[in-house]
Backbone as a chain_set.jsonl record, in Angstrom:
{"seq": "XXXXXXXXXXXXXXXXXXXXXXXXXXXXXXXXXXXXXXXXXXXXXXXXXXXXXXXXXXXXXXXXXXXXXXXXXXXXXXXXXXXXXXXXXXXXXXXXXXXXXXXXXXXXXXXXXXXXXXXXXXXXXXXXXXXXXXXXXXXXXXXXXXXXXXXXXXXXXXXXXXXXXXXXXXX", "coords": {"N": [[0.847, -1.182, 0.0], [0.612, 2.195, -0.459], [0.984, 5.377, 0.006], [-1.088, 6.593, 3.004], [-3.417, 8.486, 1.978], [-6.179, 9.897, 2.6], [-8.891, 9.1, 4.307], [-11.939, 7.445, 5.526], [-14.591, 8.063, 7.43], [-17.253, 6.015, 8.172], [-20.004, 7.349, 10.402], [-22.672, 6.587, 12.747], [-23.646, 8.535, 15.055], [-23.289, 7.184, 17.266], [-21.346, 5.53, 20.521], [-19.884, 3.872, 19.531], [-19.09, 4.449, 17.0], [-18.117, 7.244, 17.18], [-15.926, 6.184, 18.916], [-14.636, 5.008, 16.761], [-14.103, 6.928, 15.52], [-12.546, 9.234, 16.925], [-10.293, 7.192, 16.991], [-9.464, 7.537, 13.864], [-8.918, 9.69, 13.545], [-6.539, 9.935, 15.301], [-5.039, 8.314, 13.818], [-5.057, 9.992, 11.25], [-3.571, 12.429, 12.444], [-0.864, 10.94, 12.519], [-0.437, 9.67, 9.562], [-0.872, 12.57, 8.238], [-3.55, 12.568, 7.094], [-6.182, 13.531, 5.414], [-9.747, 12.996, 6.741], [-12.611, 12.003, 5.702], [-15.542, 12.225, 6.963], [-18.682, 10.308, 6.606], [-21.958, 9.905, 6.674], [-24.787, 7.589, 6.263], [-27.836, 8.259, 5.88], [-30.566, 5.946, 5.55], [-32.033, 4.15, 3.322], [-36.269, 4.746, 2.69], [-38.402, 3.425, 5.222], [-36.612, 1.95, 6.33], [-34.634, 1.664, 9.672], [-37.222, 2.517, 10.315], [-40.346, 2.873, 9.654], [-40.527, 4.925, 7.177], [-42.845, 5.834, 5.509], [-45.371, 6.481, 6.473], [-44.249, 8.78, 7.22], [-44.192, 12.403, 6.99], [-43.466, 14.302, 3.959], [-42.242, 16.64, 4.403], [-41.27, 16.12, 7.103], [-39.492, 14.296, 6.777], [-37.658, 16.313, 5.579], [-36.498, 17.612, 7.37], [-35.779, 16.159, 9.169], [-33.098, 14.903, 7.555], [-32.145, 17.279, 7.128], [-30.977, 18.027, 10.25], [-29.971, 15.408, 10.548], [-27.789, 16.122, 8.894], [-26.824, 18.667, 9.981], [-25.904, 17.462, 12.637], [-23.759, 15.873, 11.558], [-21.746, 17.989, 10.484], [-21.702, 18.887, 13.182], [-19.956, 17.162, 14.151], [-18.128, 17.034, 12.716], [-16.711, 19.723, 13.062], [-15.628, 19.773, 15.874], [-13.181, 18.485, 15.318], [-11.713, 20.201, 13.477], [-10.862, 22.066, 14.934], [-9.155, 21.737, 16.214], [-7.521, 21.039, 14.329], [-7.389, 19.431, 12.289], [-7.937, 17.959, 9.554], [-11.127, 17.391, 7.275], [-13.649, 16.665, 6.058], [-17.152, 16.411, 5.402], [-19.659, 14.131, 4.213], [-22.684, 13.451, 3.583], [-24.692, 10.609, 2.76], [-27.379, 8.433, 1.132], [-29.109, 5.67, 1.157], [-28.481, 1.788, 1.28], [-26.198, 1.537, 3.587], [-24.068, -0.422, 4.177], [-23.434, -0.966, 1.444], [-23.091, 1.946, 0.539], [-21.023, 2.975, 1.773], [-19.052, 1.481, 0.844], [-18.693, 1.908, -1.832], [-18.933, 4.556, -1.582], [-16.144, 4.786, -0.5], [-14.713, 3.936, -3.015], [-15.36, 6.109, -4.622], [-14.643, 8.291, -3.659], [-11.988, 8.048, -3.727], [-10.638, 6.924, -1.136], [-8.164, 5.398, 0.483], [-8.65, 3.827, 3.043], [-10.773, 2.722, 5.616], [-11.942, 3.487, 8.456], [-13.61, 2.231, 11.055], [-16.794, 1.878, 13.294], [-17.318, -1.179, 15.4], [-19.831, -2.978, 16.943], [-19.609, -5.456, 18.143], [-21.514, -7.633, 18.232], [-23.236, -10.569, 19.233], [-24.67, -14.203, 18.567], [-28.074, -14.163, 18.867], [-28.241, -11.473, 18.683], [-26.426, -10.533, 16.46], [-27.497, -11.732, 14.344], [-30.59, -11.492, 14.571], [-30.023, -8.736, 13.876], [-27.428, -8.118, 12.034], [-25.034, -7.219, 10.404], [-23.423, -4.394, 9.421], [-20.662, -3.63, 9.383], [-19.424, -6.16, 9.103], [-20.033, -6.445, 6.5], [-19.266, -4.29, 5.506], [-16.385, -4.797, 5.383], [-15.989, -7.242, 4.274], [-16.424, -6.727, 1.232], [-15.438, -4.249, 0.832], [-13.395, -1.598, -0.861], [-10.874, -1.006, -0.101], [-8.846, -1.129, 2.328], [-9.801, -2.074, 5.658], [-9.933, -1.086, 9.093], [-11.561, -1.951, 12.038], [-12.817, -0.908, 14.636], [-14.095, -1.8, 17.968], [-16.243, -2.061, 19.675], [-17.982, -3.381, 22.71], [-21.219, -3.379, 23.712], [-23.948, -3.644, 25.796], [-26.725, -6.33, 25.896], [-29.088, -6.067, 23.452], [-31.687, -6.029, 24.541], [-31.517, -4.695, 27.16], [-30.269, -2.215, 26.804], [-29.928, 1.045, 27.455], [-33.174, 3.314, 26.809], [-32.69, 6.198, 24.775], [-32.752, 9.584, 26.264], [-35.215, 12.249, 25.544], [-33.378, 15.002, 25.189], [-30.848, 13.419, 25.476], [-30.991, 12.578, 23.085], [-31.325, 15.063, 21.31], [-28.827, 15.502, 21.863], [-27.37, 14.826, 20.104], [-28.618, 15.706, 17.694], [-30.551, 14.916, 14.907], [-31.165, 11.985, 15.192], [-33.202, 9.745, 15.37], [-33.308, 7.896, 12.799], [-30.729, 6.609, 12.319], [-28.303, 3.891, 11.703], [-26.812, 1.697, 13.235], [-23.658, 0.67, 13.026]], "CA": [[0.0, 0.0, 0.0], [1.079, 3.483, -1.178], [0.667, 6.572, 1.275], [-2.592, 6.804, 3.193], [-3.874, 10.331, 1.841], [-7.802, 9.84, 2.828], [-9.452, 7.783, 5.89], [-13.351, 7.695, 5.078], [-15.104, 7.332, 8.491], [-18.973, 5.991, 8.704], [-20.82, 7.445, 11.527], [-23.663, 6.885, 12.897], [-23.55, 8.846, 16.358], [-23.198, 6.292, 18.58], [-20.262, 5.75, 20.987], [-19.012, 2.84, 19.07], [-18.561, 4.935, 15.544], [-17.246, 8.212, 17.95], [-14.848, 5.92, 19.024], [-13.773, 4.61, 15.767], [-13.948, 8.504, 14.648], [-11.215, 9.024, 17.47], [-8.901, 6.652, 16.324], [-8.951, 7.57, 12.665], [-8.275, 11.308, 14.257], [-5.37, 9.632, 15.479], [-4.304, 8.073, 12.403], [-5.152, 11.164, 10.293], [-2.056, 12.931, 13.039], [0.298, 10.178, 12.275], [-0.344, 9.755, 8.572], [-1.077, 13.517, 7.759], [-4.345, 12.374, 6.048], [-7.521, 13.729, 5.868], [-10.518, 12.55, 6.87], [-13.953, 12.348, 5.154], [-16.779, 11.665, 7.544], [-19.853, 10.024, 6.482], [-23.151, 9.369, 7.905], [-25.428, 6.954, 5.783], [-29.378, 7.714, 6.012], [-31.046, 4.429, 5.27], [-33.663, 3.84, 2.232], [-37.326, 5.106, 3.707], [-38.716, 1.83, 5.218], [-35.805, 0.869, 6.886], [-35.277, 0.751, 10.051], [-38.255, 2.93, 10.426], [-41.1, 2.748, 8.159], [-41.194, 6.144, 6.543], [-44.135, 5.848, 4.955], [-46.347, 7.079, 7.012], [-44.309, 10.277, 7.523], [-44.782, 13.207, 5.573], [-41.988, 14.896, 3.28], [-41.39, 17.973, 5.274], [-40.907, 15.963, 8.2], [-37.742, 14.027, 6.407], [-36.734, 16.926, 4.943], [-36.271, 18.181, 8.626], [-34.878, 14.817, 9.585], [-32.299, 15.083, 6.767], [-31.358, 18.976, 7.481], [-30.956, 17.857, 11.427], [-28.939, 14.77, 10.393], [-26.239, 17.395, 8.084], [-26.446, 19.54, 11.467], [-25.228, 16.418, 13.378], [-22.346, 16.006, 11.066], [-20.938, 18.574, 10.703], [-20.768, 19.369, 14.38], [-19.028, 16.058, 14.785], [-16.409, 17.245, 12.074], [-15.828, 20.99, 13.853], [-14.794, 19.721, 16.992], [-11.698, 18.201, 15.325], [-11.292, 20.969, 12.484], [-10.904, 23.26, 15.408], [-7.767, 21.081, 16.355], [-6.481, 21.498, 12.694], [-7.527, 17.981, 11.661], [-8.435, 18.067, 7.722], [-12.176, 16.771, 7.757], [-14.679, 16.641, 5.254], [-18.467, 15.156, 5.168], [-20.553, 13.698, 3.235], [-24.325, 13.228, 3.982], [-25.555, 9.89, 1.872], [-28.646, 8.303, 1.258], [-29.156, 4.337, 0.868], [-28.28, 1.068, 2.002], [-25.158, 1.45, 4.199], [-22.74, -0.948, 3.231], [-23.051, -0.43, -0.206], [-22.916, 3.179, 0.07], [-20.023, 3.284, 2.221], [-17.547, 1.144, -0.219], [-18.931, 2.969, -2.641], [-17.97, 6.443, -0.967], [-14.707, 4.813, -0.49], [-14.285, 4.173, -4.294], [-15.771, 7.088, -5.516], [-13.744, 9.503, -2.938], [-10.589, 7.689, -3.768], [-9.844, 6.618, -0.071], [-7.065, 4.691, 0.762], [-8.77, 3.239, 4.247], [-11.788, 2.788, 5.928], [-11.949, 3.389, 10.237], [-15.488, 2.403, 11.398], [-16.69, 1.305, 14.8], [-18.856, -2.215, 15.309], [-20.87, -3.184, 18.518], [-19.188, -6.802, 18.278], [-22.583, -8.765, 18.678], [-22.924, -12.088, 19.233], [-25.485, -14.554, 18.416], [-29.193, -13.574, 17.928], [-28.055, -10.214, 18.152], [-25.818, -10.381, 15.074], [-28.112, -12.694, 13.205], [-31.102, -10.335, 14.361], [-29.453, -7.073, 13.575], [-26.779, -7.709, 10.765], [-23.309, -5.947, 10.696], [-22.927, -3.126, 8.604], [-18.798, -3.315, 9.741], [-18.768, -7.273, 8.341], [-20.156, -6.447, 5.003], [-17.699, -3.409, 4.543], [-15.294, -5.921, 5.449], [-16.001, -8.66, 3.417], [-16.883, -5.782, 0.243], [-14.582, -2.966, 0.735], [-12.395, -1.784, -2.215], [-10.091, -0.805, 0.308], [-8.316, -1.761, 3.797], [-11.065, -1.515, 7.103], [-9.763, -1.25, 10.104], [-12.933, -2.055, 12.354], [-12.916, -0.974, 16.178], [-14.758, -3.212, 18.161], [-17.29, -1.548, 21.391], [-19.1, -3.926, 23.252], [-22.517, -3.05, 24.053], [-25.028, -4.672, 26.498], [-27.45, -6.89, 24.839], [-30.375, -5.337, 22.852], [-32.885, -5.352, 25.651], [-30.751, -4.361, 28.062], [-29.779, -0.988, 26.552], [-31.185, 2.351, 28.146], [-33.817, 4.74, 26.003], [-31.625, 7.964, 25.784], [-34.324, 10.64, 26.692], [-35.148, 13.598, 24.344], [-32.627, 15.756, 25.741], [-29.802, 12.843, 24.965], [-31.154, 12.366, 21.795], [-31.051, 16.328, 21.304], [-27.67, 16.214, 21.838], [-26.39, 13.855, 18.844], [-29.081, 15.555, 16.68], [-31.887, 14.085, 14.671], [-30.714, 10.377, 15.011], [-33.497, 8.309, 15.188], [-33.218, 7.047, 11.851], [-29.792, 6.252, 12.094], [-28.452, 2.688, 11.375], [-25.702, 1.661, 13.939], [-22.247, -0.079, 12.305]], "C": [[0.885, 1.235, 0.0], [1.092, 4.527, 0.564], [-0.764, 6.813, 1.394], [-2.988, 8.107, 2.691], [-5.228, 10.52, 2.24], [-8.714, 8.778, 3.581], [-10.672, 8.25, 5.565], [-13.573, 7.077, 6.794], [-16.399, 6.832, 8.732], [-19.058, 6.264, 9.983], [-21.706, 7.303, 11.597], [-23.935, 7.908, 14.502], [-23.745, 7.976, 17.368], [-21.997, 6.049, 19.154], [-19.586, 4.999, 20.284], [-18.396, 3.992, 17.665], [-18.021, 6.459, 16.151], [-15.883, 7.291, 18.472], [-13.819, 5.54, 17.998], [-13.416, 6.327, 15.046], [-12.247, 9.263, 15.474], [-9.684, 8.286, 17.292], [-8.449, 7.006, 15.055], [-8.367, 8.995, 13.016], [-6.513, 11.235, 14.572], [-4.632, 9.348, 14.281], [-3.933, 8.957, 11.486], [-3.261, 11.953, 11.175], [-1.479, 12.183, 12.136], [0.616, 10.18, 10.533], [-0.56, 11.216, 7.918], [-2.51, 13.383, 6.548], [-5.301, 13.449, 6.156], [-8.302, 13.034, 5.733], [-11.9, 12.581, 6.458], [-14.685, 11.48, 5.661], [-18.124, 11.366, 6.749], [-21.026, 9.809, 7.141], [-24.135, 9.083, 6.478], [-27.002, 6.992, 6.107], [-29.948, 6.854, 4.865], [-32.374, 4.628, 4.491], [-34.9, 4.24, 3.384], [-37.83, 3.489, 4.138], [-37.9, 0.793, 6.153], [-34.428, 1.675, 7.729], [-36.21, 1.04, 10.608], [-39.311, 3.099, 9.61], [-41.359, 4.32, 8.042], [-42.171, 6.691, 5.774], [-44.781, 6.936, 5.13], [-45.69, 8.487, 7.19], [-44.225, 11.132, 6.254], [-43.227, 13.842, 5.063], [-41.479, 15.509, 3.987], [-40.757, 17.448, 6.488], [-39.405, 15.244, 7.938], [-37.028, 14.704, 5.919], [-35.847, 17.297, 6.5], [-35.039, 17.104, 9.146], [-33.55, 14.726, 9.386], [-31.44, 16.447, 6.715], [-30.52, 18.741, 8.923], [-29.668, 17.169, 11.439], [-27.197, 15.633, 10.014], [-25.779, 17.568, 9.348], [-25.038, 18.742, 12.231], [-23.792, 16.114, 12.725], [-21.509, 16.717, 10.655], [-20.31, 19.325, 12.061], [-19.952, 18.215, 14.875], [-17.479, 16.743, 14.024], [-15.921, 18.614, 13.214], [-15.376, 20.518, 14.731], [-13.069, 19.094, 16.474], [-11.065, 19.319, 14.259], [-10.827, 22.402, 13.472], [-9.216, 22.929, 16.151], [-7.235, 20.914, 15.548], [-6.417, 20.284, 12.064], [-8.589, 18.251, 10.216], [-9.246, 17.141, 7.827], [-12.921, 17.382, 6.565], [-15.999, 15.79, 5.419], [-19.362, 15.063, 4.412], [-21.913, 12.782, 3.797], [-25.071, 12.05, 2.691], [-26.621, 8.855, 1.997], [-28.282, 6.319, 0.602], [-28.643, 3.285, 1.824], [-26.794, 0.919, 2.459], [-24.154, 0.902, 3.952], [-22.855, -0.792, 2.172], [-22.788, 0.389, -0.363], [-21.752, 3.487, 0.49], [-18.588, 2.759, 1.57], [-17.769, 2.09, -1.782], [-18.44, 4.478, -2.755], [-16.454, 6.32, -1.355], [-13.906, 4.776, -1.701], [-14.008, 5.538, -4.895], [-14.703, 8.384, -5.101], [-12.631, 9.126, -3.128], [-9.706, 7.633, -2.434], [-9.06, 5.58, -0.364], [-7.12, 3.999, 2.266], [-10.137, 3.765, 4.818], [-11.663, 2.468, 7.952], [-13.22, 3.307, 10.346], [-15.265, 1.347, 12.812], [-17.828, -0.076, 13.966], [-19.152, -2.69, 16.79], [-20.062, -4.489, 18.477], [-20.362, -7.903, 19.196], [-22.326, -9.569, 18.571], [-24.158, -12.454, 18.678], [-26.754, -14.224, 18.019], [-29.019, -12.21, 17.477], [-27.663, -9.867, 17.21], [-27.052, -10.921, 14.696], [-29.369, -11.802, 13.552], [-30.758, -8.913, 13.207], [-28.69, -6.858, 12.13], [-25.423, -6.813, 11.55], [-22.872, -5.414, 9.571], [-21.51, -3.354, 8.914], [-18.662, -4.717, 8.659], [-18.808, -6.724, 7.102], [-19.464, -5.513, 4.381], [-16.654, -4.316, 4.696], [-14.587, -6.68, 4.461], [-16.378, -7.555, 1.479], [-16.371, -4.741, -0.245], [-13.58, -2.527, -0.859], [-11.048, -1.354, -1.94], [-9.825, -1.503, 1.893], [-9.318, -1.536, 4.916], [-9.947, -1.996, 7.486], [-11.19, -1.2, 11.005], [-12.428, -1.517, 14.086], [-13.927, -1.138, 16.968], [-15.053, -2.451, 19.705], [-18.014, -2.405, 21.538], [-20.066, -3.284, 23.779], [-23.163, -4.358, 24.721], [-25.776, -5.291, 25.58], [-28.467, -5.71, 24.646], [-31.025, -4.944, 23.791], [-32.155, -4.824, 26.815], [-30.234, -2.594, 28.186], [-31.009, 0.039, 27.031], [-31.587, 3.149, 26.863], [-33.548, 5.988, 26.396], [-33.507, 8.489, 26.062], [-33.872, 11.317, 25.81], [-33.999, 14.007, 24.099], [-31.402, 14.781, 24.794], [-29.753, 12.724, 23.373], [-30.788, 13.56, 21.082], [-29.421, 16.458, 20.61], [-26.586, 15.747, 21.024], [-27.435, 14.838, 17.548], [-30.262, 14.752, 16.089], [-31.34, 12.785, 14.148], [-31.717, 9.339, 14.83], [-33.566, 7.638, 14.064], [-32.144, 6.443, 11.454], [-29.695, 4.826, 12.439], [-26.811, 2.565, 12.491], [-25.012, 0.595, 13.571], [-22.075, -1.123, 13.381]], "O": [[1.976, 1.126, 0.558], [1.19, 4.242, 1.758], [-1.54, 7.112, 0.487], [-2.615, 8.953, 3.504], [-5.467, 11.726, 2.188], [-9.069, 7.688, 3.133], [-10.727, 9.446, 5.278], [-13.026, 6.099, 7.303], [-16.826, 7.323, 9.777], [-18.375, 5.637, 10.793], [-22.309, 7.742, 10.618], [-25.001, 7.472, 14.936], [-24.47, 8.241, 18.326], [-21.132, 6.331, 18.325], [-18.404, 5.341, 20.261], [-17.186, 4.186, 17.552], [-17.292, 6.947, 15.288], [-14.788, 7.844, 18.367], [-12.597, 5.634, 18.121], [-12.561, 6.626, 14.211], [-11.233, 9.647, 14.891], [-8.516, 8.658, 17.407], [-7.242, 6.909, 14.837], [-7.226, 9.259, 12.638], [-5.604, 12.01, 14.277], [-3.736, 10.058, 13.823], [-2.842, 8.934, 10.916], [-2.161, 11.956, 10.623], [-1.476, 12.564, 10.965], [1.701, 10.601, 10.133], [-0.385, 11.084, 6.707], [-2.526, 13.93, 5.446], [-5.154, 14.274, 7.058], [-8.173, 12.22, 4.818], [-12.484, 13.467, 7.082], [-14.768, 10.311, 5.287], [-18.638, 12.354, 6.225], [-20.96, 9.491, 8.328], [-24.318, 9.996, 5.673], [-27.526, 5.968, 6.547], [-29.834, 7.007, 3.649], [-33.438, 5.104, 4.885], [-34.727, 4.14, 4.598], [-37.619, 2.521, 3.406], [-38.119, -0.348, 6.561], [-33.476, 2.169, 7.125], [-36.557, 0.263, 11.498], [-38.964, 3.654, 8.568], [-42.237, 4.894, 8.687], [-42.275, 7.874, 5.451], [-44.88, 7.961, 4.456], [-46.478, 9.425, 7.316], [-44.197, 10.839, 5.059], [-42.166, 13.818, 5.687], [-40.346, 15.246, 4.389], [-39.828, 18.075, 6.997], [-38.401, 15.477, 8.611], [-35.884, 14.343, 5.642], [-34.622, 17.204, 6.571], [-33.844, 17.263, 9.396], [-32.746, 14.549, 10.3], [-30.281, 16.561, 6.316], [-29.381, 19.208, 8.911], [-28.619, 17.608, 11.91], [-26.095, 15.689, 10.559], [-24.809, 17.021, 9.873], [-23.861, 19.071, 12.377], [-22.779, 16.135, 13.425], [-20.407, 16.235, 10.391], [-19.265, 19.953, 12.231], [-19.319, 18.3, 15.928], [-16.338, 16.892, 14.462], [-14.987, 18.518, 14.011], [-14.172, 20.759, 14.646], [-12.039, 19.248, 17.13], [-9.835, 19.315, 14.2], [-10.527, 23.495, 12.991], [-8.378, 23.765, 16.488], [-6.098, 20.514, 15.799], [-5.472, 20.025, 11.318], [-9.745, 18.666, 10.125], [-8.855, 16.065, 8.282], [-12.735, 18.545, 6.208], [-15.918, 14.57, 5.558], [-19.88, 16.061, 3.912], [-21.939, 11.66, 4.303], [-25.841, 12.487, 1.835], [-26.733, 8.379, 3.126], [-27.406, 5.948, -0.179], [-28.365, 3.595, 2.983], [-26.095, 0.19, 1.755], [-23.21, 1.547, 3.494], [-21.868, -0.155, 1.803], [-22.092, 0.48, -1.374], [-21.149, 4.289, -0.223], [-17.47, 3.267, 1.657], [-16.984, 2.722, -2.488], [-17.87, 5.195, -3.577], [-15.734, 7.054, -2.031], [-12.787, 5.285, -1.773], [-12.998, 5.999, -5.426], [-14.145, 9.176, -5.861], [-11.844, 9.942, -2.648], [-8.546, 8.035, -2.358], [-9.224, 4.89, -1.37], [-6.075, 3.622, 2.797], [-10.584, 4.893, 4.608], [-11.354, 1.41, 8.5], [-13.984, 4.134, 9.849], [-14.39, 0.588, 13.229], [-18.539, -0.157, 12.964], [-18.279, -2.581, 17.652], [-19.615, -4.344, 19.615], [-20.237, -8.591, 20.21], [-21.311, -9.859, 17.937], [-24.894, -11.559, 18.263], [-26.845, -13.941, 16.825], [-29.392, -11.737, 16.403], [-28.224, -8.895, 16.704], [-27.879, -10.028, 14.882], [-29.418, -10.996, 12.623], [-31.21, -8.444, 12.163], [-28.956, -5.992, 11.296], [-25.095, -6.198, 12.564], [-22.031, -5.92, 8.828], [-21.108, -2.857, 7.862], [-18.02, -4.615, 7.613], [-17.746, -6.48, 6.529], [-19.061, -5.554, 3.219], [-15.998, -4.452, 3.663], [-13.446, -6.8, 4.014], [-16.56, -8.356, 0.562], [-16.596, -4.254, -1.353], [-13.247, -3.342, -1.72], [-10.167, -1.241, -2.793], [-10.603, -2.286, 2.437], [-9.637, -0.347, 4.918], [-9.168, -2.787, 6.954], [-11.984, -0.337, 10.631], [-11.423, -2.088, 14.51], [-14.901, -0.478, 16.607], [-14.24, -2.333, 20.622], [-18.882, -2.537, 20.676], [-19.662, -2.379, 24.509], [-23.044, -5.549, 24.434], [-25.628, -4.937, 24.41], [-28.651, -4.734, 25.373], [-31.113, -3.749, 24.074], [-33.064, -4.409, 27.534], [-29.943, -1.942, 29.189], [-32.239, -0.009, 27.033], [-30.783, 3.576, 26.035], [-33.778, 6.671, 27.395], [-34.661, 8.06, 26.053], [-32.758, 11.305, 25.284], [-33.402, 13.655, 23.082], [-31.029, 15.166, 23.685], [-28.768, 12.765, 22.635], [-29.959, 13.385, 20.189], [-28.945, 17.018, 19.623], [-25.388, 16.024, 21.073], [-27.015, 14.697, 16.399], [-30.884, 13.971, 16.809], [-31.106, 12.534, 12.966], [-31.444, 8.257, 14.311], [-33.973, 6.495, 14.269], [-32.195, 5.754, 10.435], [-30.523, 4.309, 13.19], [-25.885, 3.369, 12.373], [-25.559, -0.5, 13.703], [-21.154, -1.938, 13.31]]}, "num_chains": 1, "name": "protein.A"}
């Protein structure tokens, strides 16, 4: 492999893909790269049925989401870390090797919950299928999380404070 020049990061705001956003931060130092953040909203339907809601309300959704990413990038652009994002629409792993083609990265940092059992086979792993799909190198960093039922419902307020997340798809 050549010189890293471009680390693509998927986020979804959750601690696992903040933590993988931290390490590529790191990497970006060491290699002098920059970094182009993503955040993937998911076909309507899925994993909320959008149907039923009305346009204006995803346009809102979709303005909120931006919001959310670009205040993830300022906090490191304010530490002189070269950051770019990109707001795309579809099914997650595909869009994200895709990004990585299209943007001409040279590496992919993303967080994954490291489920087990029904939970994977429930849920799916957005991290395997960039994995196993990529057109470039993943590095994956690996947050355990409690099981499914187990996890606390942020409140408004928490929710507030990532932004308009609930439609986000967690890596």
């Amino acid at each position: 492999m050549e010189k890293v020049d471009k680390i693509l990061v998927p986020i979804d705001f959750s601690p696992c893909s903040e933590a993988a956003l931290s390490y590529a931060v790191f990497l970006s130092g060491q290699l002098k790269a920059t970094l182009l953040l993503v955040h993937v909203i998911p076909p309507l339907g899925y994993p909320i049925d959008f149907a039923t809601v009305q346009p204006l309300a995803y346009q809102e959704f979709k303005k909120g989401t931006a919001v959310a990413l670009e205040k993830s990038a300022e906090r490191w652009r304010r530490e002189g870390i070269p950051i770019e994002t990109h707001l795309l629409k579809g099914e997650p792993a595909i869009e994200i090797g895709a990004a990585a083609a299209h943007l001409e990265c040279d590496l992919i940092v993303m967080g994954t919950h490291g489920r087990k059992g029904m939970a994977h086979l429930l849920m799916g792993s957005v991290a395997e299928k960039v994995v196993r799909s990529a057109p470039v190198p993943v590095v994956t960093i690996r947050t355990e999380i409690p099981f499914v039922m187990e996890q606390k419902v942020p409140s408004q307020q928490e929710e507030s404070a990532y932004g308009a997340e609930a439609g986000s798809v967690c890596f």
